[in-house]
N, C-alpha and C positions, 0 to 999 in steps of 0.2 A: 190938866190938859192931856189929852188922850196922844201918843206917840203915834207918828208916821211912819210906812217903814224904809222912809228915806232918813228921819233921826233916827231910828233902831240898827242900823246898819252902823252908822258911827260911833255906837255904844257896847255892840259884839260883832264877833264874826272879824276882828282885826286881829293879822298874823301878828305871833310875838317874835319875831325876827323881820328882818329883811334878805336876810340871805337867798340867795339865787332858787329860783324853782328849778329843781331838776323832772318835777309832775306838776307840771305848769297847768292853774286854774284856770280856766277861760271868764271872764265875768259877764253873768248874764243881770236878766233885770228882774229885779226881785221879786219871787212870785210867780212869775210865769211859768208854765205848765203845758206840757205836752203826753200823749198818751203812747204805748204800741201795744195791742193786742195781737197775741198767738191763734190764730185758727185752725177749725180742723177743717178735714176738706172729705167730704159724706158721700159714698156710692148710695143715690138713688133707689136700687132695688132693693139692697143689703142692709144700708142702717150703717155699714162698716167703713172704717177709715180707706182711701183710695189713694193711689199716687198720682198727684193731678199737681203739684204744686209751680212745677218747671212748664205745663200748657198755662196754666191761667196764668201764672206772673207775665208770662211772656204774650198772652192777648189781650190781657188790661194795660200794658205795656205800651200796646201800639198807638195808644191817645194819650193826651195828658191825664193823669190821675191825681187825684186831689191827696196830697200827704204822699206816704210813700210808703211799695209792696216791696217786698224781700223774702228769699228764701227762709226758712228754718232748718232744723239739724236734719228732720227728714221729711221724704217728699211727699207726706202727706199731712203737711202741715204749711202756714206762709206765715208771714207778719204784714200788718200795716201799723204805720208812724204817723202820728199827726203832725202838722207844723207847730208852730209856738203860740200861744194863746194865752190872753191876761184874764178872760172870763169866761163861764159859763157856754152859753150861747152861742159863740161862733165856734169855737170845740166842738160843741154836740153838733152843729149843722157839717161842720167838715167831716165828722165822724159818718153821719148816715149818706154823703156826699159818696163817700170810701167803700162805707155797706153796698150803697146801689150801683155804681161800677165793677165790685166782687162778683155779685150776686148776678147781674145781666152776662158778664164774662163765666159763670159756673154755668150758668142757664144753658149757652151756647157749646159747654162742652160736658152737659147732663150730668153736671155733679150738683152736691149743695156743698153750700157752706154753715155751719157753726159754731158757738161759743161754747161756752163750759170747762170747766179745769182741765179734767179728762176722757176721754173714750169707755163709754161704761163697757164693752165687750173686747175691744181690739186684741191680738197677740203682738204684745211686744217684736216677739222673732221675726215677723212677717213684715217689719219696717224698712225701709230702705234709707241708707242714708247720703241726703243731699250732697251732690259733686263738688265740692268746695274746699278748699285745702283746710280752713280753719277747724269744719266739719268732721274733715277725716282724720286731723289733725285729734281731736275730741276722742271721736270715735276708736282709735287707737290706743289713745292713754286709760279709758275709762272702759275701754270692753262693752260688754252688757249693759250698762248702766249709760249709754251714749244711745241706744234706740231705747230705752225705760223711756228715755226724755221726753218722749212723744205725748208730752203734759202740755197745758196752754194755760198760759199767763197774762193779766194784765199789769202791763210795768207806765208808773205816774212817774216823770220828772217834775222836778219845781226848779225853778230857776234862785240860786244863789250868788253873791256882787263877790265872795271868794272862799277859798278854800276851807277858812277856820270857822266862818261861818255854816260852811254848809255841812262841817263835822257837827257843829255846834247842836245845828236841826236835827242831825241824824239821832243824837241819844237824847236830846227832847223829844223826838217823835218815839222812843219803844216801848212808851204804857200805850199808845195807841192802835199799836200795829195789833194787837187780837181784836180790833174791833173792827180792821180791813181784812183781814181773813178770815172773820165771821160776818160778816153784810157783804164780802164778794162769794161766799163758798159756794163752790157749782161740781163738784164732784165725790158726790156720795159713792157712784158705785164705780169701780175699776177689776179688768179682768173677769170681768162675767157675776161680779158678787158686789151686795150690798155690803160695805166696808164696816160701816158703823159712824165713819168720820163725813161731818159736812163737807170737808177739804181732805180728799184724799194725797191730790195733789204734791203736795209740802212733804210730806214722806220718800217722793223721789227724789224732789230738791237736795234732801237733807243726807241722802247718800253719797254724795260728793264732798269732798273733805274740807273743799274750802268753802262752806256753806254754814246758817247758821246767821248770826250778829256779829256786825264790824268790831273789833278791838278797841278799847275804848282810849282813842287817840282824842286829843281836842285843840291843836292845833296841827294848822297846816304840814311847816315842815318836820314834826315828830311825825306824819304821817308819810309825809316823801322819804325820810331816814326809813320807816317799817318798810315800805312799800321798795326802796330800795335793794336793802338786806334781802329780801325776799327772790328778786328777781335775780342778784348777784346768785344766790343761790341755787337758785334753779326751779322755783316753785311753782313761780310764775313766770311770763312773759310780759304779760298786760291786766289793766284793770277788766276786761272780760275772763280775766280766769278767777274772780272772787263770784259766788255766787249768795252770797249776803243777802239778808231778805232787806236790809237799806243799802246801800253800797253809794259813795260820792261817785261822781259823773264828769272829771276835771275836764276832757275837753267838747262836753257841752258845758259845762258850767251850772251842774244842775244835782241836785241827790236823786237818786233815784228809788222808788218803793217796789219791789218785787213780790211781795207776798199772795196780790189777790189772783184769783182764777178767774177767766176771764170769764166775765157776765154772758147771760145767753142775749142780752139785747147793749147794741153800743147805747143806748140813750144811760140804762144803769150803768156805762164806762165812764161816760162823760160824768153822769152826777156824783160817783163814787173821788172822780179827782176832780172834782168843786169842793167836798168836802176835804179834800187833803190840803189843798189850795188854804181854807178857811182855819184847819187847825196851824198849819206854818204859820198865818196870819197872827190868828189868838197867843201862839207860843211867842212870835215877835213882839208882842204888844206886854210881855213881862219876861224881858233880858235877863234869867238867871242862872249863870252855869251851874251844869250840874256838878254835885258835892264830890264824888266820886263814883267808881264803878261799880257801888249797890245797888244802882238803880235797874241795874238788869239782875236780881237777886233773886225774882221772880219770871222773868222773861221768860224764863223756857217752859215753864208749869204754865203761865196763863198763853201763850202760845201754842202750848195742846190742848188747853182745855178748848179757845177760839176751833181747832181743827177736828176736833172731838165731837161738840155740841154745837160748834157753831153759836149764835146767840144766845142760846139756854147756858153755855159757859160759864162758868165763877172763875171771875182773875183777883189775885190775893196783892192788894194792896203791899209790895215791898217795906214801907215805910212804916207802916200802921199796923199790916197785920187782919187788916180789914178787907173782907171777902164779899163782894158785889156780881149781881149779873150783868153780862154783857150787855143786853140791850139795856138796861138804865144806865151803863156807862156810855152808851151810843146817845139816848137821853139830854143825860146831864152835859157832855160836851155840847153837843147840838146847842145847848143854852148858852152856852159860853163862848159860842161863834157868831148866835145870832147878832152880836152888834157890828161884828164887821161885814155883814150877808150883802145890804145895801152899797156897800163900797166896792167889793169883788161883786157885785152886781151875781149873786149867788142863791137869793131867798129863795127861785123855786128850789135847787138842786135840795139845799136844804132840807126843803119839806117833803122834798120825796125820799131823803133817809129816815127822817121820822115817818112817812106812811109804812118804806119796807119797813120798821122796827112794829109798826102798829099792828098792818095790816095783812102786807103781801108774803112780809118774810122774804127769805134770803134765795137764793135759785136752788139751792141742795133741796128746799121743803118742796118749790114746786116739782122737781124732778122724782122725787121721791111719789108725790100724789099721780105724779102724771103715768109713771110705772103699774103704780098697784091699780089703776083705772085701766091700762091700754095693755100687762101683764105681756110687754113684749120693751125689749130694750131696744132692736130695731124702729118701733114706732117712736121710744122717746127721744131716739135721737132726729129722728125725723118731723115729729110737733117742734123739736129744738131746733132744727133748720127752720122751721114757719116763723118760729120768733124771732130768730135774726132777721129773715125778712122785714120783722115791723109788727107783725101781727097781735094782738094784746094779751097779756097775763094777768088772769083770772085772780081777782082779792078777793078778800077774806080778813075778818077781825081773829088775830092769833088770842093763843093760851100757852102761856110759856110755862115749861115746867121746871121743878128743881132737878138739879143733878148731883153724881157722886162727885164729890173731893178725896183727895189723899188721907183725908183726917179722918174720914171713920163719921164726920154729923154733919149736917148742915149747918152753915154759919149763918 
């Protein structure tokens, strides 16, 4: 008989103490899932990043808005948050609910808005950053590297019932994390130049010290003791000063995934955390702690090569030694989800990571074709405002090629 993951819950995920939380989990309900994408905010005649974040938050403002806008580090950037969602479908309608109150409040103040990891032309320098104490708080500790930020992200919560469990998900989920920062990659070109990397992105993140993969804690309060030591310290203040590409989420109750760049259309937001949704599921449905902390042996090599090639990637099996491309690893999971799609009420999202895997490809290829056609990065980020709009993305049957490894051959 197949586990529910209301029996799965009673079989991991339980603290090995009871002792007091001093990083007190919040418990949410299992699976559940929420989004916030990073946006840029596009001068109209330029192509180029604008400060418009503090007029439009503040005229979308004046109505109810579905989920919820916020500033970012500078002000030519905002966030929106979804609320909490158990499937598919009411996600994605809330998501383009969010688009079309953005989008009519940019309209009103002649800007655009869109996706993408990063600004393929912007100058860092010329960033401003948002009036906010936490902000300038940033901004001060980190120098330069606090307007670099001016990157955009999409961050998945899943909702975990407590602490050890949602450590638990975290190093079950890091053989999958290069297959979300190669199926979200939307920033091939940064600073005026084609990079090389489908995710430019993840190179600014990783400039920050406490960035990188969580510490391979697996219960709760061994992680309140680290997390403690640390703040005693003076490292940190808060769980926002880790910037982890999983990082736990204690008072939502939820892990959080950092790594992808934010899609050029919320529909690919929403279906990217259906599938995140679907692999937490598959992982619950076989309770097996991990052995130890080899299992990130390879993390950091199949993690560039995901930001490098994007899908064309080879991540190296830690355990085996066995060298795979990304999209048949995108593939073969997809297989291994489909039994739970019907229950997460998930089949289409499903199948539109198998089409991008077939057909569309990931945003870096469309941005990349849309360039060498329109030979201006002005225009691509402006066809990239059309698609946030709504407007559709041209398929196509891919041709995946091989690439270099470290080794010297193909495997």
């Amino acid at each position: 008989m197949t586990a529910t993951p209301s029996t799965i819950s009673r079989t991991i995920g339980q603290p090995a103490s009871d002792e007091p939380s001093a990083l007190e989990f919040q418990k949410s309900a299992l699976l559940t899932m929420g989004v916030e994408l990073e946006l840029q905010l596009i001068d109209r005649r330029t192509g180029d990043l604008t400060r418009g974040a503090s007029d439009l938050i503040a005229l979308v403002s004046k109505k109810p808005f579905p989920g919820e806008v916020k500033p970012e580090i500078t002000e030519s950037m905002l966030e929106i948050s979804t609320s909490i969602h158990r499937s598919f479908k009411p996600l994605a309608a809330e998501l383009v609910a969010m688009r079309d109150k953005l989008v009519a409040g940019a309209d009103r103040l002649d800007i655009e808005v869109a996706g993408g990891g990063a600004h393929p032309f912007q100058r860092w320098y010329d960033r401003q950053i948002y009036d906010r104490p936490r902000f300038r708080h940033v901004a001060g500790l980190y120098g330069y590297l606090a307007k670099q930020f001016t990157v955009f992200g999409q961050h998945v919560h899943i909702g975990c019932e407590n602490g050890t469990q949602a450590l638990w998900l975290l190093h079950q989920l890091s053989i999958y994390i290069p297959q979300f920062i190669a199926l979200a990659a939307a920033s091939p070109y940064f600073q005026g130049v084609d990079t090389a990397y489908d995710c430019s992105r993840l190179n600014s993140v990783y400039a920050f010290p406490l960035s990188g993969r969580a510490p391979f804690l697996t219960d709760w309060p061994a992680f309140e003791r680290f997390f403690g030591k640390l703040k005693a310290l003076g490292v940190v203040e808060s769980m926002k000063d880790f910037y982890w590409d999983v990082r736990p989420k204690p008072e939502f109750g939820t892990i959080e995934v950092r790594v992808c760049d934010t899609p050029l259309t919320v529909e690919r937001a929403a279906v990217l955390a259906a599938y995140l949704q679907a692999i937490c599921r598959m992982l619950l449905d076989r309770p097996v702690a991990p052995e130890s902390e080899d299992i990130y042996l390879t993390y950091n090599y199949n993690r560039f090569q995901a930001c490098r090639f994007g899908l064309e990637g080879q991540v190296i099996n830690g355990a085996t030694g066995a060298s795979r491309a990304l999209h048949q690893e995108v593939l073969t999971t997809l297989d291994m989800c489909r039994p739970f799609a019907s229950e997460l009420e998930s089949t289409y999202a499903l199948d539109e990571i198998e089409r991008l895997v077939r057909t569309s490809g990931n945003d870096a290829r469309w941005q990349r074709e849309t360039y060498q056609r329109r030979h201006s990065m002005a225009e691509l980020l402006l066809e990239s405002a059309d698609l946030w709009r709504g407007k559709p993305v041209r398929t196509r049957d891919l041709v995946y090629e091989r690439v270099p490894t470290l080794v010297g051959k193909q495997r």
